[in-house]
N, C-alpha and C positions, 0 to 999 in steps of 0.2 A: 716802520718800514718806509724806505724811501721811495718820493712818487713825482709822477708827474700829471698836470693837469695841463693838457695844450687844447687847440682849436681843433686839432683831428683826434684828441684820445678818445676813446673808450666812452669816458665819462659825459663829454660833449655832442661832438656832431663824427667823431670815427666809422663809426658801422653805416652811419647815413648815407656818408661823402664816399666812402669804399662802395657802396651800393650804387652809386649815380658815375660811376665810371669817373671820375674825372683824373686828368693829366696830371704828369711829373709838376711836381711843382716850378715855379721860377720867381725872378723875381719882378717887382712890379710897381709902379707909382700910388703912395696913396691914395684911397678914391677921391677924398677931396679935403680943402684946408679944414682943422679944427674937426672934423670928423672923428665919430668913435663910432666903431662896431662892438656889436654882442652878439654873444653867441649862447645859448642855455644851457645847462650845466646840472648836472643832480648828484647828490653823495649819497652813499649809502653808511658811510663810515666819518668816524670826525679826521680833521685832513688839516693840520698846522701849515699854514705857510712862511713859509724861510726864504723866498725868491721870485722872482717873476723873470720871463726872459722873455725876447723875441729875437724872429730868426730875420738879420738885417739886409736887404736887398743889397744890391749893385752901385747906389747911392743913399748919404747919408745926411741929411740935414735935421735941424728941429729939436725936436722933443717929444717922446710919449710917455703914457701914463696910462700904466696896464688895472683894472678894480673889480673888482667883485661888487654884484648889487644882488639884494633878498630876492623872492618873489614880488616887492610889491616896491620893487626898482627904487630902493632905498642901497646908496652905499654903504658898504659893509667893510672895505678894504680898497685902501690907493695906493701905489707907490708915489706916488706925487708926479708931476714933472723929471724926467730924468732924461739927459742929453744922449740924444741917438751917439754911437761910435762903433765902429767896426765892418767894415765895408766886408761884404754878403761873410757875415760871421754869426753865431749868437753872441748875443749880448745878454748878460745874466748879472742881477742887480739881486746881491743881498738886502731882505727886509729885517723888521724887528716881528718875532713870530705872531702872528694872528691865527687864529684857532678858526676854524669853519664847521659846526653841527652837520651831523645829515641833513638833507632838504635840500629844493632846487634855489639854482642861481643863475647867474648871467654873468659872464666873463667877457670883460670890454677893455677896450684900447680903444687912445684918441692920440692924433699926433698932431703939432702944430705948424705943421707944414706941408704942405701941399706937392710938394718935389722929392720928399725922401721915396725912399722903397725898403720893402719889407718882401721875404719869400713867402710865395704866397701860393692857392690851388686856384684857379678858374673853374667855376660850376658852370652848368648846362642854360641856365636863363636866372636870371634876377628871382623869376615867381617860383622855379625850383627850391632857392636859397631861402626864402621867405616860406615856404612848407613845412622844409626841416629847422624853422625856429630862426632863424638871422635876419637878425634888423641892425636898424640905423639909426643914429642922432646926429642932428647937426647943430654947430655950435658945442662943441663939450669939451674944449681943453682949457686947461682941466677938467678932469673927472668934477662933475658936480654931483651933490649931497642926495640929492634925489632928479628924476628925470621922466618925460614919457617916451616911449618906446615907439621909435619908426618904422617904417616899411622899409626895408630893404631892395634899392633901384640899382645893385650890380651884381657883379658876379666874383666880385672878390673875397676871397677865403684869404686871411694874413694868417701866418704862423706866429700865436705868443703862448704863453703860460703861463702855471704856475710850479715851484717845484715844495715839496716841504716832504714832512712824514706822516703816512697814514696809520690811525689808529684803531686799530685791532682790537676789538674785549675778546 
C-alpha cells in the first residue's frame, strides 16, 4: 500500500503539531548552515522506502540529505547529498528500496546552505518543539553514520519525507 512518511504525518509529530495550533505553512530560510533536524518517528508496520521528498521554499540553493536513524541514532538510510531544485515545488528524489522494521526512528534533513528555503510550520516557542520530540545537530552535512542528538533552539518545522509501500500481513 502506498505511503507517505512526512514531518506532520500521522506517524511523526501530525496530531502533536495539529494539537498546538500552529499556522498555514510558508516558506522559510534554513535555521542554519550544515544543520539537520529530526524529528521521531515510529512504525507499527514494515514500510519500503522508494523516495524521499521535500517541500522546496521560495529560494533554492545547496544540497540536502533527507535519513533515517534507529533508536540509538545509528544511520539506517541516506539519500546522500542531492541538489535542491525547484523553486516552492516538491522535489521527490527516487531511491534504491530500503526496507524499515516496526520500531521507532528519527527522520532528519541537513542542507548545506544556509540561504536555501524549505516550506515549512512555525511552532509556538523552541521548548514546545523540544517536548513533542524535535532536536538538532550541527555540523551534519552529510548525514553522518552515527550522531548525538541536540536540543532543539527554534521554531522551525520543514516539510520532507518519505514515500515507499506499507506492508500489511
Amino acid at each position: 500500500m502506498r505511503s507517505i512518511i512526512s514531518t506532520v504525518s500521522p506517524e511523526c509529530l501530525g496530531e502533536r503539531v495539529a494539537a498546538m495550533g500552529v499556522g498555514a505553512p510558508s516558506s522559510g530560510t534554513w535555521p542554519a548552515l550544515l544543520d539537520a533536524i529530526f524529528v521521531p518517528f515510529s512504525l507499527v508496520t514494515e514500510f519500503v522506502i522508494r523516495a524521499a521528498f521535500v517541500a522546496n521554499g521560495g529560494a533554492v540553493n545547496g544540497s540536502w540529505d533527507i535519513g533515517v536513524y534507529d533508536a540509538f541514532v545509528q544511520r539506517v538510510f541516506s539519500t546522500g547529498a542531492i541538489l535542491q531544485g525547484g523553486v516552492s515545488a516538491v522535489q521527490i528524489e527516487n531511491v534504491s528500496p530500503h526496507l524499515l522494521r516496526p520500531g521507532d526512528y528519527y527522520l532528519m534533513m541537513s542542507n548545506s546552505s544556509g540561504t536555501s528555503q524549505v516550506l515549512r510550520s512555525t511552532l509556538a516557542t523552541a521548548s514546545a518543539a523540544q517536548v513533542i520530540g524535535l532536536g538538532r545537530f550541527s555540523t551534519a552535512f552529510v548525514l553522518p553514520l552515527r550522531l548525538s542528538l541536540g536540543p532543539f533552539t527554534t521554531t522551525y518545522l520543514p516539510h520532507f519525507g518519505l514515500m515507499g509501500d506499507r506492508r500489511v500481513w
